[in-house]
Backbone bond lengths (Angstrom), bond angles and torsions (degrees), N, CA, C in turn:
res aa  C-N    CA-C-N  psi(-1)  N-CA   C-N-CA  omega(-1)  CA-C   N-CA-C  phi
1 X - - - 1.430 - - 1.517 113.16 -
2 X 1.511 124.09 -51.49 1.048 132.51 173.82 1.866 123.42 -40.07
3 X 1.289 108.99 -47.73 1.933 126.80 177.48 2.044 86.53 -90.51
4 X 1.433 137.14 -5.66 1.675 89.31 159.10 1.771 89.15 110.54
5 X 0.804 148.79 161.24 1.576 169.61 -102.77 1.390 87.99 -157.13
6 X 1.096 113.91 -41.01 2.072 103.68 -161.94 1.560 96.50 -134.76
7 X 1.764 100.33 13.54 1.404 87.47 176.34 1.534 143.83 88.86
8 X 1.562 95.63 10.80 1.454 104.48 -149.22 2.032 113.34 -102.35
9 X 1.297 81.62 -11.57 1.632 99.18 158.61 1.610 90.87 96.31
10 X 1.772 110.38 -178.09 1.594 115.14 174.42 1.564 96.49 -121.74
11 X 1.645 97.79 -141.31 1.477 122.25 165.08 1.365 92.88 -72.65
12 X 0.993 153.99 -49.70 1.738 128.25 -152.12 1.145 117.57 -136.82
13 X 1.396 101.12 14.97 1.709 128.18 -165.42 1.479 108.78 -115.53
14 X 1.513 115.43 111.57 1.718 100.87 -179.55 1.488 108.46 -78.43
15 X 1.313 121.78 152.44 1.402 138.93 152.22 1.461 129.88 -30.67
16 X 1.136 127.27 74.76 1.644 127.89 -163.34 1.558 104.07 -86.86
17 X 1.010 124.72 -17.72 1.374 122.82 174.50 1.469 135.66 -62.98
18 X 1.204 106.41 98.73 1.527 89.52 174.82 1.992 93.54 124.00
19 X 1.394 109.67 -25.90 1.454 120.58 175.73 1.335 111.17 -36.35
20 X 1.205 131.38 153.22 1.492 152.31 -175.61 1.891 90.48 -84.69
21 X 1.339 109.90 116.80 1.408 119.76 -172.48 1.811 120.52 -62.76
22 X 1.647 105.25 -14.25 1.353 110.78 165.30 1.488 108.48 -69.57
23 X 1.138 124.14 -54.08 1.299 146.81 -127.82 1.820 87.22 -78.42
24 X 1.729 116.74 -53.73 0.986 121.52 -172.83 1.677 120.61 -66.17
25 X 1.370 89.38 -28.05 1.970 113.04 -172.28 1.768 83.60 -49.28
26 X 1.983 103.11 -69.76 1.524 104.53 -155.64 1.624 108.38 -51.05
27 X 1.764 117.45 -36.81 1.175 91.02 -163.94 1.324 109.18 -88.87
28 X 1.287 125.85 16.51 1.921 106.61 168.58 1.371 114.47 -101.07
29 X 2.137 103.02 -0.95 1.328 95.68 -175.49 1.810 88.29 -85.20
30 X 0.984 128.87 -35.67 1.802 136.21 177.92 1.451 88.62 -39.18
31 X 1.152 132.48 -70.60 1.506 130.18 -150.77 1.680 118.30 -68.84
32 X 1.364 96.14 -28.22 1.303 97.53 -176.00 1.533 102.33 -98.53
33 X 1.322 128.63 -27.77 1.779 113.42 166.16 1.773 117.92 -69.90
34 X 1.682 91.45 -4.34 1.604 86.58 175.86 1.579 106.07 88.84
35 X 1.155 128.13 14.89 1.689 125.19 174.98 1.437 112.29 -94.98
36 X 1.528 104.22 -7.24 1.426 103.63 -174.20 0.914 93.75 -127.79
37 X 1.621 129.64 128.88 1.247 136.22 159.05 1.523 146.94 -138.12
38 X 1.707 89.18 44.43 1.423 114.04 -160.67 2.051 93.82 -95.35
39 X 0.861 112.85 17.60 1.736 95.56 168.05 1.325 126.11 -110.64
40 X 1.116 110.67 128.19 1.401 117.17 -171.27 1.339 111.68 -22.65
41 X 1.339 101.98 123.80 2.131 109.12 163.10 1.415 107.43 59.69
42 X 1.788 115.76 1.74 1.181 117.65 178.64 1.644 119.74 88.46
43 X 1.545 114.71 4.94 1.323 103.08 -154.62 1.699 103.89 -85.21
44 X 1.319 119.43 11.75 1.783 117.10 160.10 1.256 94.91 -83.06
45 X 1.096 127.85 -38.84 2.037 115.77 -159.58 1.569 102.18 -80.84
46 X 1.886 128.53 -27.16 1.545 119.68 171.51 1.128 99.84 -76.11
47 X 1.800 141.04 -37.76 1.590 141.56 -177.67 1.721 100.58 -40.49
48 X 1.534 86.76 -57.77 1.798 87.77 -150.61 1.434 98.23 -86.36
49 X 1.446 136.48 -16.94 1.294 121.81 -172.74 1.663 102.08 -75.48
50 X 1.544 134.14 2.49 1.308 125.51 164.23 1.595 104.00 -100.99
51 X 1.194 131.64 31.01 1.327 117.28 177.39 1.422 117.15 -118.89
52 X 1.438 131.24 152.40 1.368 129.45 -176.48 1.288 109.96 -74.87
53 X 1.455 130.64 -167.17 1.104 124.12 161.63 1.688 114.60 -90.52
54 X 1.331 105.05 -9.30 1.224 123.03 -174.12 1.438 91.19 -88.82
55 X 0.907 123.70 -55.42 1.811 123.62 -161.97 2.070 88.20 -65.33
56 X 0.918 111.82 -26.44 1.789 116.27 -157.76 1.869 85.91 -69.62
57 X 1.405 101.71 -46.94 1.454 115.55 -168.15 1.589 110.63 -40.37
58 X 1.342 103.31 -62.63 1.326 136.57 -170.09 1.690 108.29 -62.38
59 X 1.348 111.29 -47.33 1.564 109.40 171.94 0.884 109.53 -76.53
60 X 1.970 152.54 -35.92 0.694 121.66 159.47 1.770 144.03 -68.27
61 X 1.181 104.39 -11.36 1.449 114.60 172.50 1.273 119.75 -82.01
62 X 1.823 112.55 -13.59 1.328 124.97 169.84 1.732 115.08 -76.75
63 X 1.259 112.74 -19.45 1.277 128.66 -141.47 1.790 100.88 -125.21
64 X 1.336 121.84 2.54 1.477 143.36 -155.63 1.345 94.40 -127.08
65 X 1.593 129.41 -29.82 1.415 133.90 -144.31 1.070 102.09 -128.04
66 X 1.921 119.24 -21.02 1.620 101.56 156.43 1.990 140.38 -82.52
């Protein structure tokens, strides 16, 4: 909900749509080991620290294809 229906980001929200599906893999695996910690209040690093690597797979290939 936050990146937009097709992904297209807001005011403070980048554009995930359309991203190169590696590119997205690394950064939710960054967020959720905690190496990345540039999102507001943290809320990519609580998103992604509940996700599998399998579930990571899947959002990003969902998220590559809009």
């Amino acid at each position: 909900g936050c990146h937009g229906p097709a992904g297209q980001g807001a005011a403070a929200v980048p554009a995930v749509g359309g991203q190169h599906k590696r590119y997205l893999q690394k950064q939710l695996r960054e967020w959720r080991a905690g190496e990345r910690t540039n999102s507001p209040g943290g809320v990519m690093n609580s998103v992604a620290a509940k996700l599998t690597d399998e579930e990571i797979d899947a959002l990003a290939d969902h998220a590559s294809g809009l």
